[in-house]
C-alpha positions in Angstrom: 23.3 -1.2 -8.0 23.2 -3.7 -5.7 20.7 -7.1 -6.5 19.6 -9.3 -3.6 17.9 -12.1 -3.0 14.3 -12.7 -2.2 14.5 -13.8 1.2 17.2 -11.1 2.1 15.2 -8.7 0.3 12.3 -9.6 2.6 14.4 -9.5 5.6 15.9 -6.2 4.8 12.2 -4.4 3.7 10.0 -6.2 7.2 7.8 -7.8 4.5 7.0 -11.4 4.5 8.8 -13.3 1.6 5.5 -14.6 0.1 4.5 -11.0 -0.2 7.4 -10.2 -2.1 7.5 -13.4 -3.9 3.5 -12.7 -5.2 4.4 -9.2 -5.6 7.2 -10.7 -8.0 4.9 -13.1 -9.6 2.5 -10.2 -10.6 5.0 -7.9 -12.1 5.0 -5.4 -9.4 8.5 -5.5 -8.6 11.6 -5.5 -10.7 13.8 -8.2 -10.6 15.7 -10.7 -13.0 16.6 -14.4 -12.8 20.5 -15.4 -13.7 20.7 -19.7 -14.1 17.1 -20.0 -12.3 17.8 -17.3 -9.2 15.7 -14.6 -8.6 17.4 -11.8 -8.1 16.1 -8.0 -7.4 17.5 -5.0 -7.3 17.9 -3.6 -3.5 15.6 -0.6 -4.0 13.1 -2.7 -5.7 10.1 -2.2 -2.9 11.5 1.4 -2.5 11.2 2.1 -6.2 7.1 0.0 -5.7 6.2 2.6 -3.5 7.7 5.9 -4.8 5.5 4.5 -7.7 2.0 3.4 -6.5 1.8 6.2 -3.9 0.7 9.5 -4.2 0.9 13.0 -1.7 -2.2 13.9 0.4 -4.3 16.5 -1.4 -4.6 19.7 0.0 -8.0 21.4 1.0 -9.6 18.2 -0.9 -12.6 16.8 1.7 -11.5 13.4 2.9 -13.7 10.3 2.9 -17.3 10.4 4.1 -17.1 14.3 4.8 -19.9 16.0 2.9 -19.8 19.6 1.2 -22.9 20.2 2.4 -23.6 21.5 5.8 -25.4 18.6 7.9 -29.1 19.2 9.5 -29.8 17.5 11.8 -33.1 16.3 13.5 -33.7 15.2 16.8 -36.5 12.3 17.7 -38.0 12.9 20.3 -39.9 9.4 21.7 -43.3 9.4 23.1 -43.5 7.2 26.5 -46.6 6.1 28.5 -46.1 7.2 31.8 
């Protein structure tokens, strides 16, 4: 296992170092300090996201779709001609 530090973590993942450095400061990723230097493992956001993220669920309805079959009602505006 290789451990890197934050900024070349950051540079290596695409994410911003304050991310990463928040995402530290919460606990969210593992790391470890030797004489004051942060230091985290190179899988570290890898390991975050295997983690917090979970597969799409089959044949479940997605957001804002109803079970229910939709009626719908057309209005029909009146107009002095």
């Amino acid at each position: 296992m290789q451990l890197l530090t934050l900024p070349k973590l950051a540079a290596r993942s695409g994410w911003p170092e304050s991310r990463v450095r928040r995402m530290v400061a919460r606990g969210l990723l593992s790391h470890i300090r030797v004489n004051g230097r942060l230091l985290l493992p190179e899988t570290a956001i890898e390991d975050y996201v295997a983690t917090t993220s979970w597969p799409p669920q089959v044949g479940q309805p997605r957001w804002g779709d109803s079970p229910w079959p939709v009626r719908r009602k057309t209005l029909i505006l009146e107009t002095d001609q």
